[in-house]
C-alpha positions as CSV (number, residue, x, y, z in Angstrom):
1,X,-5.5,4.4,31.1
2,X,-4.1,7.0,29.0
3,X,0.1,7.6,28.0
4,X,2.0,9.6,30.6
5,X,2.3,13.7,29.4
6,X,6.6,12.8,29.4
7,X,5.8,10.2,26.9
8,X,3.4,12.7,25.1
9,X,5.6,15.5,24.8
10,X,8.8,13.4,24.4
11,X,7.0,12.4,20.9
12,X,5.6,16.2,20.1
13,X,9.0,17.4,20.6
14,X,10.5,14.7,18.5
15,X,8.1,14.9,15.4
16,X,8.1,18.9,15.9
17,X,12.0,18.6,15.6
18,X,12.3,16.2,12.6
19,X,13.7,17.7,9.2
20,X,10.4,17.4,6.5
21,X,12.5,15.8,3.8
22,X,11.5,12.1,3.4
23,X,13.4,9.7,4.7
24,X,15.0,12.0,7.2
25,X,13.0,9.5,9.7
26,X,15.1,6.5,10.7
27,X,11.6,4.1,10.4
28,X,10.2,6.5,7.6
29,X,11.5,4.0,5.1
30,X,9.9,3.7,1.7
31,X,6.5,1.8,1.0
32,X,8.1,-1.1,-0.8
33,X,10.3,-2.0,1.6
34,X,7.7,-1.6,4.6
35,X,4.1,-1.7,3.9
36,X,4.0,-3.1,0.9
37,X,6.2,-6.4,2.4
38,X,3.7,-6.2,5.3
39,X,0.9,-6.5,2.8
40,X,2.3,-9.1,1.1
41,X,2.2,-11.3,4.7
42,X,-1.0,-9.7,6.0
43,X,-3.9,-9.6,2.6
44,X,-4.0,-13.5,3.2
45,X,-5.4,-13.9,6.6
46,X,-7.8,-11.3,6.1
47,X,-11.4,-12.4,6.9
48,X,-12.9,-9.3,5.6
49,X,-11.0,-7.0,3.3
50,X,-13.3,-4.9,2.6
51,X,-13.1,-2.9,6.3
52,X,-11.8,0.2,7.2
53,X,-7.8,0.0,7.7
54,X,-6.8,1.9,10.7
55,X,-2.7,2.8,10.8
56,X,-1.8,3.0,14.4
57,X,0.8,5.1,14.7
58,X,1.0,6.4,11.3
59,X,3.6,9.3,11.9
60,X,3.8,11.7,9.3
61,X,1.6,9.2,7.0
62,X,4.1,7.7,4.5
63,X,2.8,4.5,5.0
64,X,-0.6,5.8,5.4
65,X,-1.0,7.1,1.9
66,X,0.0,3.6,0.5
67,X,-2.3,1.6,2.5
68,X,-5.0,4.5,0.7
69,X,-4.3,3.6,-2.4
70,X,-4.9,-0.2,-1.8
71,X,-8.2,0.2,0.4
72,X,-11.2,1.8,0.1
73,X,-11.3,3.7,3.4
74,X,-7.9,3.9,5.4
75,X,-7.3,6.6,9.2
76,X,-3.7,7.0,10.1
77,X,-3.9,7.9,14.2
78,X,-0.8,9.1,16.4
79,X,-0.3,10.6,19.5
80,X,1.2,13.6,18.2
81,X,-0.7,16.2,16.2
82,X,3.0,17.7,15.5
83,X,3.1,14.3,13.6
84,X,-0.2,14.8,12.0
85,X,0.3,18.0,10.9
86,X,3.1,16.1,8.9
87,X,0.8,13.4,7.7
88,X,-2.3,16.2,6.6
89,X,0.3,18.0,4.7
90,X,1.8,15.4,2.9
91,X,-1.6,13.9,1.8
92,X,-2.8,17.5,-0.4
93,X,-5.3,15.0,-2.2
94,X,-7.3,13.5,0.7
95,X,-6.2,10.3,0.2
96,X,-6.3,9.4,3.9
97,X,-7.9,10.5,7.0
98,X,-6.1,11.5,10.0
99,X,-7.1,11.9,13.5
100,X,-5.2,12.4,17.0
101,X,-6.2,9.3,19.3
102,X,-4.4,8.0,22.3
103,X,-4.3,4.5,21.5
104,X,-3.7,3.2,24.9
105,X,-6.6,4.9,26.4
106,X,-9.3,2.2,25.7
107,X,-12.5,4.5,26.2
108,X,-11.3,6.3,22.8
109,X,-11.0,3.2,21.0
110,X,-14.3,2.2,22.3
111,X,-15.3,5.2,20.4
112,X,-13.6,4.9,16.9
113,X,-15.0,1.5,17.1
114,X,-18.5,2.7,17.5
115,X,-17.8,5.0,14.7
116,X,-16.4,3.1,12.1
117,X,-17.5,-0.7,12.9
118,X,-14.7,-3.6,12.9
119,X,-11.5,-2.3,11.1
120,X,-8.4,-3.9,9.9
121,X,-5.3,-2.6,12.1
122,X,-1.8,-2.1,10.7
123,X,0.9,-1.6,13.0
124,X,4.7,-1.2,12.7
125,X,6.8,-0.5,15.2
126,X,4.9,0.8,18.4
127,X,4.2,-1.6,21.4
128,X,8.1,-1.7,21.6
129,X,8.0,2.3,21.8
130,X,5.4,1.9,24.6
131,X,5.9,3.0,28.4
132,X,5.5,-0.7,30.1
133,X,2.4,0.1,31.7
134,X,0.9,1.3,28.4
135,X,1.4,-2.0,26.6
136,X,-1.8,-4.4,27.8
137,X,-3.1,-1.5,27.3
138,X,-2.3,-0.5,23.6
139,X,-2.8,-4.4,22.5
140,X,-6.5,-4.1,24.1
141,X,-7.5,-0.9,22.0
142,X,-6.1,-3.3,19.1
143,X,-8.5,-5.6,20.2
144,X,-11.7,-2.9,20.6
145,X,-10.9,-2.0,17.5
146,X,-10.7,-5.3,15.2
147,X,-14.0,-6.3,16.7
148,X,-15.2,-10.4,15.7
149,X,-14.1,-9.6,11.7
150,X,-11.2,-7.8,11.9
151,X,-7.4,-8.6,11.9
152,X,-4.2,-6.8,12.9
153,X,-0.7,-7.0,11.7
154,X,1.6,-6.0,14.0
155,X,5.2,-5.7,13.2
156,X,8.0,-4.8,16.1
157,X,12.2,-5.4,16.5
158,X,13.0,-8.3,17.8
159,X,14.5,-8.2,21.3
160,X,17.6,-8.8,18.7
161,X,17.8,-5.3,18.1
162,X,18.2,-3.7,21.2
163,X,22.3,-4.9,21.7
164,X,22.5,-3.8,18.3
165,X,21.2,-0.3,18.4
166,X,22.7,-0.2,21.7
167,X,26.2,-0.8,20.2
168,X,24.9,2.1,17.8
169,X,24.2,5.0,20.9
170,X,27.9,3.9,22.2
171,X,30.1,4.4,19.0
172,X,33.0,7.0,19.7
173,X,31.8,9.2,17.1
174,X,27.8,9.2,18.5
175,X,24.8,7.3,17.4
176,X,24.1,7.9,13.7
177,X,22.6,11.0,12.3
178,X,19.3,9.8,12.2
179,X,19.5,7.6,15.2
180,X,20.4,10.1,17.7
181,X,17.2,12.2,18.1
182,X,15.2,9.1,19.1
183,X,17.7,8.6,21.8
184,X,17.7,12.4,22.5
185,X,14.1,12.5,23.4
186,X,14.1,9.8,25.3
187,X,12.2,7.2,23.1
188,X,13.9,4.2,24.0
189,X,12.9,1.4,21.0
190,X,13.4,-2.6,21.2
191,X,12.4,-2.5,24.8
192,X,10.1,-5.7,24.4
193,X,10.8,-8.6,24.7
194,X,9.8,-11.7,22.1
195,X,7.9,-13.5,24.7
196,X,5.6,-11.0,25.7
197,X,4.2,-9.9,22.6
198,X,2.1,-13.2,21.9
199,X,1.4,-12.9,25.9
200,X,-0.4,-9.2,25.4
201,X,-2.4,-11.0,22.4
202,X,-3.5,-13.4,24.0
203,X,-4.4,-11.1,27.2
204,X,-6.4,-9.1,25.0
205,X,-8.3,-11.7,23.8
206,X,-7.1,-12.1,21.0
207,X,-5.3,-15.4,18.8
208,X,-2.0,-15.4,16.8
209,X,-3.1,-16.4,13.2
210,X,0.0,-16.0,11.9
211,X,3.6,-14.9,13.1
212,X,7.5,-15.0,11.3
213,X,10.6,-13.2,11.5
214,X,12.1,-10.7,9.0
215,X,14.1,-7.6,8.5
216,X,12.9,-4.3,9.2
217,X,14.4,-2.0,6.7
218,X,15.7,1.5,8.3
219,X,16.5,4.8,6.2
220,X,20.1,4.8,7.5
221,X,22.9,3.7,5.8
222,X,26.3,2.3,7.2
223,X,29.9,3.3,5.8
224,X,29.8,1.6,2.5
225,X,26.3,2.2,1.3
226,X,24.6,-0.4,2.8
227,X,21.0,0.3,3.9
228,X,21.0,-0.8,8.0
229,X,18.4,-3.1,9.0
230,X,16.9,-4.3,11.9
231,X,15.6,-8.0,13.2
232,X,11.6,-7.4,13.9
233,X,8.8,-10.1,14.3
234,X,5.3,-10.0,12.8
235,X,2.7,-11.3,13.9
236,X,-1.3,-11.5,12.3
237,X,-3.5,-11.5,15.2
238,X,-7.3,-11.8,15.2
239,X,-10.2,-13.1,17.5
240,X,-10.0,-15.7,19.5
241,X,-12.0,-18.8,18.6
């Protein structure tokens, strides 16, 4: 199974229409409020640290380039090479690697896996992006890719933040600025639901080691200053038995 070309193209023309500056991203907030909380949950139920880290929908590689500094081998993979382009140019040093991979298509992450043995997957904010179909799919290619020694963190919003984002798209005034091109390409976010997510896991295979709730910080800000964020769920998965 590979993603639907509208699905492609809806996320080419979004990255290919973002502004560069950082932060101009609604998710592209900054590493110690994102990965570097993430880490914080994930390093302990590691079983092997010392594998490759694959970021699964890196973007433009913001998180990317701080999971570099903190392993010895780290790939950010996306869809879009628009995206990439981002992530290449952003990283003048190397620290990363970046690659184009369709992860729901399961013979490429068959392949990666080949390549690069068990890795160590980290993944914010993607399965609730997903076209429906795509999502068994995605979590298997998660599961391919951690092998018997590797885990993944997976971090999405909570079924919590759909009426909220939804209030967002209806204000009088529009969504805000860096809410409505998300909308405007037709990426519609929060579209799983809490239940499913362990379902998927366990689908592929694969066993919830660990799992809580927290906020996932935005790079929007309301009236008064405040930074907007959004109820997710996280969740260390890992092989089964």
């Amino acid at each position: 199974m590979s993603v639907t070309s509208r699905y492609r193209e809806a996320w080419e023309g979004f990255w290919r229409e973002a502004p560069d500056e950082p932060g101009a991203v609604i998710w592209d907030a900054e590493p110690a409020l994102t990965a570097a909380v993430h880490l914080a949950l994930f390093v302990p139920h590691l079983a092997a640290s010392d594998l490759p880290v694959v970021d699964l929908g890196c973007g433009n590689g913001t998180q990317t380039r701080f999971l570099a500094d903190r392993f010895p081998r780290v790939l950010g993979v996306d869809l879009s090479t628009a995206a990439l382009a981002r992530a290449r140019h952003a990283d003048p040093a190397d620290q990363a690697e970046f690659r184009q991979l369709d992860a729901t298509d399961t013979g490429a992450a068959e392949q990666l896996h080949a390549e690069l043995g068990d890795v160590n997957v980290y993944m914010r904010g993607v399965l609730h992006q997903c076209e429906p179909d795509d999502r068994q799919a995605l979590v298997d290619s998660i599961a391919t890719l951690t092998g018997e020694r590797g885990r993944a963190f997976l971090v999405e919003l909570s079924e919590a933040a759909k009426p909220l984002l939804m209030d967002l798209a209806r204000r009088p005034g529009g969504p805000p600025p860096k809410l409505a091109p998300v909308f405007a390409h037709g990426i519609a976010p929060a579209e799983v639901v809490d239940e499913a997510v362990p379902r998927y896991v366990a689908e592929a295979g694969l066993g919830v080691v660990a799992s809580g709730e927290l906020p996932l910080a935005t790079t929007e800000f309301t009236a008064d200053g405040t930074r907007m964020e959004l109820p997710s769920t996280w969740l260390v998965v890992g092989r089964a038995g």
